[in-house]
Each structure stands twice: as structure tokens, then as C-alpha cells.
C-alpha positions as protocol buffer text, in pm:
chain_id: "A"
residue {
  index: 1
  type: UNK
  ca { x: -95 y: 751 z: 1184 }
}
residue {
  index: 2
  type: UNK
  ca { x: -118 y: 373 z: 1147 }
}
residue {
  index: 3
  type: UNK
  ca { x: -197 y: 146 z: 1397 }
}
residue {
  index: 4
  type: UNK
  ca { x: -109 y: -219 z: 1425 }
}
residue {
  index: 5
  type: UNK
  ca { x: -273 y: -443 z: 1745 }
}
residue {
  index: 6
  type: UNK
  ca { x: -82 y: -724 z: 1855 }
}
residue {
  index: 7
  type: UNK
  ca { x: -214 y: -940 z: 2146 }
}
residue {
  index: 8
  type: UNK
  ca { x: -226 y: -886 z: 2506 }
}
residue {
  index: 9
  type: UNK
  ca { x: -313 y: -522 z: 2487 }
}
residue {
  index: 10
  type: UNK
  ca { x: -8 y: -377 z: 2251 }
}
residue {
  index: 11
  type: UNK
  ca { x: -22 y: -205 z: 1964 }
}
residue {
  index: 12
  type: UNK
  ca { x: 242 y: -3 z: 1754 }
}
residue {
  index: 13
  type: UNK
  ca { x: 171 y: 332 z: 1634 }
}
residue {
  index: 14
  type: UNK
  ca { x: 341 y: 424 z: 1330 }
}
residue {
  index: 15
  type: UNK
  ca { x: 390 y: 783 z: 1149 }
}
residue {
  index: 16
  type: UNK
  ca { x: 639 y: 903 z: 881 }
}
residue {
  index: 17
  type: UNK
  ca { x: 789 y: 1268 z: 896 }
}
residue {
  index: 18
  type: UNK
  ca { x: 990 y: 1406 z: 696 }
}
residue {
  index: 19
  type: UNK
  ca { x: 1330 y: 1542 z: 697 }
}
residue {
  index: 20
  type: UNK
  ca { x: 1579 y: 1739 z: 539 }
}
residue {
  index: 21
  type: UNK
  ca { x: 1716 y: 1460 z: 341 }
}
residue {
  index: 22
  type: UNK
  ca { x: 1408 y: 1189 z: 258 }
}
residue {
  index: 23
  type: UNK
  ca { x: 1200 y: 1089 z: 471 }
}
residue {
  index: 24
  type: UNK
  ca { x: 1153 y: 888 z: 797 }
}
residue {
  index: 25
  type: UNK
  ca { x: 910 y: 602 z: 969 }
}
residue {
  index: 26
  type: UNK
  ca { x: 885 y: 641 z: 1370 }
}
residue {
  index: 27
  type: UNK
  ca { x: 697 y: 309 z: 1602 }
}
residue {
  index: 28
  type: UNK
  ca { x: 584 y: 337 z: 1956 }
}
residue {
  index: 29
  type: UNK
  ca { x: 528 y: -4 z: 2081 }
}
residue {
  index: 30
  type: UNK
  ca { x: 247 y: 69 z: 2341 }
}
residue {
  index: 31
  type: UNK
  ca { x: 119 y: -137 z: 2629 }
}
residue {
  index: 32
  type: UNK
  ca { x: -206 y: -60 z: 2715 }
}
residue {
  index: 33
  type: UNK
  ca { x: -160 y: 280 z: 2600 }
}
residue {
  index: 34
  type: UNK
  ca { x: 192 y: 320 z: 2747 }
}
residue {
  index: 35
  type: UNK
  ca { x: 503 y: 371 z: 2560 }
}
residue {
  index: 36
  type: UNK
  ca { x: 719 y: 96 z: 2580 }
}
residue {
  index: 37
  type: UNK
  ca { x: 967 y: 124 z: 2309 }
}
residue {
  index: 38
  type: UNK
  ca { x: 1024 y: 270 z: 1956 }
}
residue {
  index: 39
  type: UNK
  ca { x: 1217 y: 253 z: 1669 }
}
residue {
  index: 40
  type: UNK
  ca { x: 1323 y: 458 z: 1338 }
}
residue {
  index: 41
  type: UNK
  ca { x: 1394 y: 379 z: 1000 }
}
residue {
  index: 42
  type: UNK
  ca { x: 1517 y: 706 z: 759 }
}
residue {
  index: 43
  type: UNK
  ca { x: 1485 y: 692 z: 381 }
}
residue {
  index: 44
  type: UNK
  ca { x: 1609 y: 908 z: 86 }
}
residue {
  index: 45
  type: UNK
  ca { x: 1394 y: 828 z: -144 }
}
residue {
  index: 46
  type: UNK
  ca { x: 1167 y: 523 z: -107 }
}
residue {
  index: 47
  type: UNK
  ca { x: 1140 y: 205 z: 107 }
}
residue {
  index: 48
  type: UNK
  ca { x: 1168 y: -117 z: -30 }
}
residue {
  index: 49
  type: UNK
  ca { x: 865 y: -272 z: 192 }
}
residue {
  index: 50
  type: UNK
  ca { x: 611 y: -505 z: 131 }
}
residue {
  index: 51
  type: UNK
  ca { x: 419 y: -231 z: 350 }
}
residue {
  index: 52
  type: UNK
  ca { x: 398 y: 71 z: 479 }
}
residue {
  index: 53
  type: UNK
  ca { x: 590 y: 31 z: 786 }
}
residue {
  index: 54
  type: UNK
  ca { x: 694 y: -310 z: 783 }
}
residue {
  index: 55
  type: UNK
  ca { x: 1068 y: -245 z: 897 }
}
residue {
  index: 56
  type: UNK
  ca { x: 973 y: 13 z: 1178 }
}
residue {
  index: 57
  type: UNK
  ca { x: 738 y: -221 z: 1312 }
}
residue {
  index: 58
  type: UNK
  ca { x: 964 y: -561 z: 1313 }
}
residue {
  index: 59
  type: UNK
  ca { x: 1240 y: -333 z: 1454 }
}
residue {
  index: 60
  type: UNK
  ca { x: 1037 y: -207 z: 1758 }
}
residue {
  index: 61
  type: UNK
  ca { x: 932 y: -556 z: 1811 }
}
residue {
  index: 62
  type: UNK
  ca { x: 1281 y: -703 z: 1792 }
}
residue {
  index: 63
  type: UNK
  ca { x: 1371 y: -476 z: 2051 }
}
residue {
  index: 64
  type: UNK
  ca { x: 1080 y: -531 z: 2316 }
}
residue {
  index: 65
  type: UNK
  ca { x: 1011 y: -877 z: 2283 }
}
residue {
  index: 66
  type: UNK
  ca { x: 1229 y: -1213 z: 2237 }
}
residue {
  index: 67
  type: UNK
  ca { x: 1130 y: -1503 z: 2101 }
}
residue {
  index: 68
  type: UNK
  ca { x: 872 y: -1671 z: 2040 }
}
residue {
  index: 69
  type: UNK
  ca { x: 692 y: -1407 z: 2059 }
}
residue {
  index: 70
  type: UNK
  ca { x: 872 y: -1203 z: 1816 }
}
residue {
  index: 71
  type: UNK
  ca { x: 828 y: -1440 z: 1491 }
}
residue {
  index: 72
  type: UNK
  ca { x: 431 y: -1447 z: 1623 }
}
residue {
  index: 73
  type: UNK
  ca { x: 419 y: -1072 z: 1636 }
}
residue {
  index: 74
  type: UNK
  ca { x: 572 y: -996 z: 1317 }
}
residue {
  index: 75
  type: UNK
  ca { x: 354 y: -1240 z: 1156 }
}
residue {
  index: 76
  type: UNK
  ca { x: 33 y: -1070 z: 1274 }
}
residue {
  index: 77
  type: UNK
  ca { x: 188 y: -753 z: 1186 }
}
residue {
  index: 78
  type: UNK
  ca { x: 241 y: -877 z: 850 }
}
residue {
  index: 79
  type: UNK
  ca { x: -79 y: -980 z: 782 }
}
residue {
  index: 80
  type: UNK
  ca { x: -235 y: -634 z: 886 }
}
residue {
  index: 81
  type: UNK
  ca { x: 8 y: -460 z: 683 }
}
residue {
  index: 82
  type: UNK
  ca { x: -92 y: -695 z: 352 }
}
residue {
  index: 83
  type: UNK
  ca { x: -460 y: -569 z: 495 }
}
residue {
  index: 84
  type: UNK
  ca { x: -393 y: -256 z: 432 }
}
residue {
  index: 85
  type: UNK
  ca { x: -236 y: -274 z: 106 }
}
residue {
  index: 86
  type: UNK
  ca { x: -470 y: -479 z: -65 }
}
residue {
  index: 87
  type: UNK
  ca { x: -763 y: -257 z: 67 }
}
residue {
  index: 88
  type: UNK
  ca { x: -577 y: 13 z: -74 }
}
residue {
  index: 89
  type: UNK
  ca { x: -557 y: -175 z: -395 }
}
residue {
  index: 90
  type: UNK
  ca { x: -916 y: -254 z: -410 }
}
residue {
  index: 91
  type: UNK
  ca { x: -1030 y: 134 z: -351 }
}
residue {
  index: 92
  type: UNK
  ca { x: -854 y: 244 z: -589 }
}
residue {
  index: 93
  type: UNK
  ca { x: -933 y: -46 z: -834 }
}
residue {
  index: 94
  type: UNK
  ca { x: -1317 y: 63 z: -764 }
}
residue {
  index: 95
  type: UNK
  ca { x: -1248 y: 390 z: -861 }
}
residue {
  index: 96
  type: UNK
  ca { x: -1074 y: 340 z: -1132 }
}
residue {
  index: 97
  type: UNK
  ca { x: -1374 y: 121 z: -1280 }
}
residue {
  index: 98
  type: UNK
  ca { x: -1643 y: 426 z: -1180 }
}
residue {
  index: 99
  type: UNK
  ca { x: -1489 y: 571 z: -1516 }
}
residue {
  index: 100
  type: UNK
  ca { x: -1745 y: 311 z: -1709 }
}
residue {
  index: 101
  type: UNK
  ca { x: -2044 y: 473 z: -1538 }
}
residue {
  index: 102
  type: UNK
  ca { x: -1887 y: 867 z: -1562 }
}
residue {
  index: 103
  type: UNK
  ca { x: -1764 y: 850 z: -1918 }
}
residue {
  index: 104
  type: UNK
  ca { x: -1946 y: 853 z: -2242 }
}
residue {
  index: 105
  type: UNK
  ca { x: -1665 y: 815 z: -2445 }
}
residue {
  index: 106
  type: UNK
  ca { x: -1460 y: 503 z: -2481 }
}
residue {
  index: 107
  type: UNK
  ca { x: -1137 y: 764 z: -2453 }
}
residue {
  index: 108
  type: UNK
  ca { x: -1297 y: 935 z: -2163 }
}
residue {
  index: 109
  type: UNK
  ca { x: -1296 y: 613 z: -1964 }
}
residue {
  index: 110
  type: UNK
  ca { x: -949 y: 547 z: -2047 }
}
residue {
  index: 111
  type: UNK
  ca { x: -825 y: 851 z: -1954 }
}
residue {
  index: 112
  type: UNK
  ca { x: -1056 y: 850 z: -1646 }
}
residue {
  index: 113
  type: UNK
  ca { x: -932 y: 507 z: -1535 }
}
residue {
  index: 114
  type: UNK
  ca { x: -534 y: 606 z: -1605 }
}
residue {
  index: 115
  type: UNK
  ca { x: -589 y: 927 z: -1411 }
}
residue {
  index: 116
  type: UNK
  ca { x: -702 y: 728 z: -1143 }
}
residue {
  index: 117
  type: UNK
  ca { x: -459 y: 394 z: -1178 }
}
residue {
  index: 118
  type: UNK
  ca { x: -169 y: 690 z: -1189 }
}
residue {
  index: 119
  type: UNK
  ca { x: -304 y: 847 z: -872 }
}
residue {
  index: 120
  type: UNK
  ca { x: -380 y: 606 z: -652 }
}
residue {
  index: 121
  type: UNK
  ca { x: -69 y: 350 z: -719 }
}
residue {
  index: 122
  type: UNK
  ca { x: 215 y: 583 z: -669 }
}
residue {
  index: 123
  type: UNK
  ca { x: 522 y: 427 z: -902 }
}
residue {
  index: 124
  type: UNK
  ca { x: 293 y: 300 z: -1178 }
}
residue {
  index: 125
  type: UNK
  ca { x: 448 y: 350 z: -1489 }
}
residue {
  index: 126
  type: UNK
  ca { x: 342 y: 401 z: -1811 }
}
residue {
  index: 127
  type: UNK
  ca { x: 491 y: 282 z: -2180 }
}
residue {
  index: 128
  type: UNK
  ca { x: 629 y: 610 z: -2370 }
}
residue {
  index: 129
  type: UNK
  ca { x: 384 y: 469 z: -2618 }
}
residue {
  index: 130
  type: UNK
  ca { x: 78 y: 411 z: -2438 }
}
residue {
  index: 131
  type: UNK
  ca { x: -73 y: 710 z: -2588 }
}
residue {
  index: 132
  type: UNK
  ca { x: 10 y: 606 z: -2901 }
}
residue {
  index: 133
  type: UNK
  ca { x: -242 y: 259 z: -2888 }
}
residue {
  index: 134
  type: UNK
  ca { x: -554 y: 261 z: -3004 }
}
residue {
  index: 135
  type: UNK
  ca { x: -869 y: 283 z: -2781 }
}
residue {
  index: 136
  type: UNK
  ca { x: -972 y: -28 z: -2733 }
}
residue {
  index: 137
  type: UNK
  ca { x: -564 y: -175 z: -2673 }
}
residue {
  index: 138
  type: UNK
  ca { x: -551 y: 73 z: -2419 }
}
residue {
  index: 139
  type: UNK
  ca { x: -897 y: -39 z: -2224 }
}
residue {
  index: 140
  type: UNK
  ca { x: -781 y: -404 z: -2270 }
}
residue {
  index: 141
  type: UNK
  ca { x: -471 y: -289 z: -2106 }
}
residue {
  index: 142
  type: UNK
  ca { x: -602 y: -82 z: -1826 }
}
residue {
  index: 143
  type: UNK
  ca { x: -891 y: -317 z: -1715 }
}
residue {
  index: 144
  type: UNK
  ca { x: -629 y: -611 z: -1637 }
}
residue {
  index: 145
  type: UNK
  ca { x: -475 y: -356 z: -1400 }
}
residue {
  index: 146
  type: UNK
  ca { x: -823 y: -287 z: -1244 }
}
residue {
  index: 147
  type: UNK
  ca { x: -873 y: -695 z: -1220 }
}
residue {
  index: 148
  type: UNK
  ca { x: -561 y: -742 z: -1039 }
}
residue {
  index: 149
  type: UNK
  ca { x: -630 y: -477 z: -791 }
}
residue {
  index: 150
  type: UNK
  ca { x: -1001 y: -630 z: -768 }
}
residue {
  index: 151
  type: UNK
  ca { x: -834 y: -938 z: -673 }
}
residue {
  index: 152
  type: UNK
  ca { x: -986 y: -1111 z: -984 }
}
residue {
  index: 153
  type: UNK
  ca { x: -896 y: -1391 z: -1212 }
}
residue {
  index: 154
  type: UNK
  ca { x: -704 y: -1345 z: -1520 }
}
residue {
  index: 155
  type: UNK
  ca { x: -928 y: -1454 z: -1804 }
}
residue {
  index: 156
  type: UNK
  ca { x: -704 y: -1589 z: -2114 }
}
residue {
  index: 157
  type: UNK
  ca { x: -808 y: -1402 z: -2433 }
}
């Protein structure tokens, strides 16, 4: 469950279930602990969200509020959603980099930090070929994708 809080004591409450067909993304727009509306969203395969969530919660909201208040609440929803995405990111970006301290092996911490890129960033893909680079190409290549989820600079090479 997922929880967004919006001022003056609401929050949404957010939970995907499955179904027979996909999947789907429930809201319960609470005041004060209260139901006050909800919304659904079903998928059959992915969503195409800048966050978990995003369209369940800006539906619910459309349909309690009007505006202004609906362009202010989807904004602050918005920016906890991007919260939780780039904290996300980060973990798993830490992770990934405990491979230097585990491994030994320079092939070790590759496959360490791939194991752990791959796992923790769902739709990551690969090259066919990545296997096929050498070591240190393959470290070069999987360290920029452990800056970016660090949040760091891009140093030119």
C-alpha cells in the first residue's frame, strides 16, 4: 500500500491487485481517515506512468475536488510520487555499488552489480552482446548506470 498526503487532512491510499487479465491500481481518497472517493485504472501488461500510481491518484482527485485545488493536488502528488522513484533508484544504485566491497574479482563485481541493476530496475535491458565485452567495458558501462541512479554527474571520459 502507498500512501500519498495532500493538505487539509487527505490522503490517497493506493494498492494494485491483480486480475485475470493484467493487473489493476485501486485509490481511496480519505478525509481524515474517511473514505471519500476512489478510482481504478486496469492494465494488461504495464502502465505507462511516470510513477507508480500516478493515473489512479489524479483520477480520484479529478473526481473529489475542482479546481484550483485539483492542479495543486496533483502537483504535490507528483512530487511524492518522483520521491518515491528516485529513492527507489538510489537503493538500488547503493546496492548495486556494495558489489566493489563483496567481490574480489573484477568479473564478480560485474556480475554482482548486473544482478542487482537487473533486479531492482524491472525493464532494464541488456545488449545480446554485453556478455561478449571485455571486463573492464562492461564496469565502465555498468557504473554510469549506478551514477545516474546515484543522482551523480556524468564525467566526460
Amino acid at each position: 500500500m502507498t500512501t500519498f498526503t495532500l493538505p487539509n487532512n487527505y490522503t490517497v491510499q493506493c494498492r494494485s491487485e491483480k486480475t485475470r487479465y493484467g493487473f489493476r491500481h485501486l485509490a481511496f481518497l480519505q478525509k481524515g481517515g474517511c473514505e471519500v472517493a476512489k478510482d481504478k485504472a486496469c492494465y494488461y501488461n504495464r502502465t505507462w506512468e511516470s510513477y507508480m500510481f500516478q493515473t489512479v491518484v489524479h483520477g480520484v482527485i479529478r473526481k473529489y475536488f475542482s479546481e484550483p485545488e485539483v492542479t495543486e493536488y496533483c502537483q504535490i502528488a507528483d512530487k511524492q510520487g518522483h520521491g518515491f522513484v528516485e529513492d527507489t533508484l538510489h537503493s538500488v544504485g547503493l546496492i548495486a555499488k556494495l558489489g566493489d566491497l563483496f567481490c574480489t574479482s573484477q568479473e564478480d563485481r560485474n556480475r554482482w552489480k548486473r544482478r542487482m541493476l537487473s533486479t531492482g530496475l524491472s525493464g532494464l535491458d541488456f545488449p545480446d552482446d554485453f556478455d561478449d565485452l571485455p571486463e573492464a567495458e562492461k564496469e565502465k558501462r555498468l557504473n554510469k548506470v549506478i551514477d545516474l541512479t546515484l543522482n551523480k554527474e556524468e564525467n566526460d571520459d
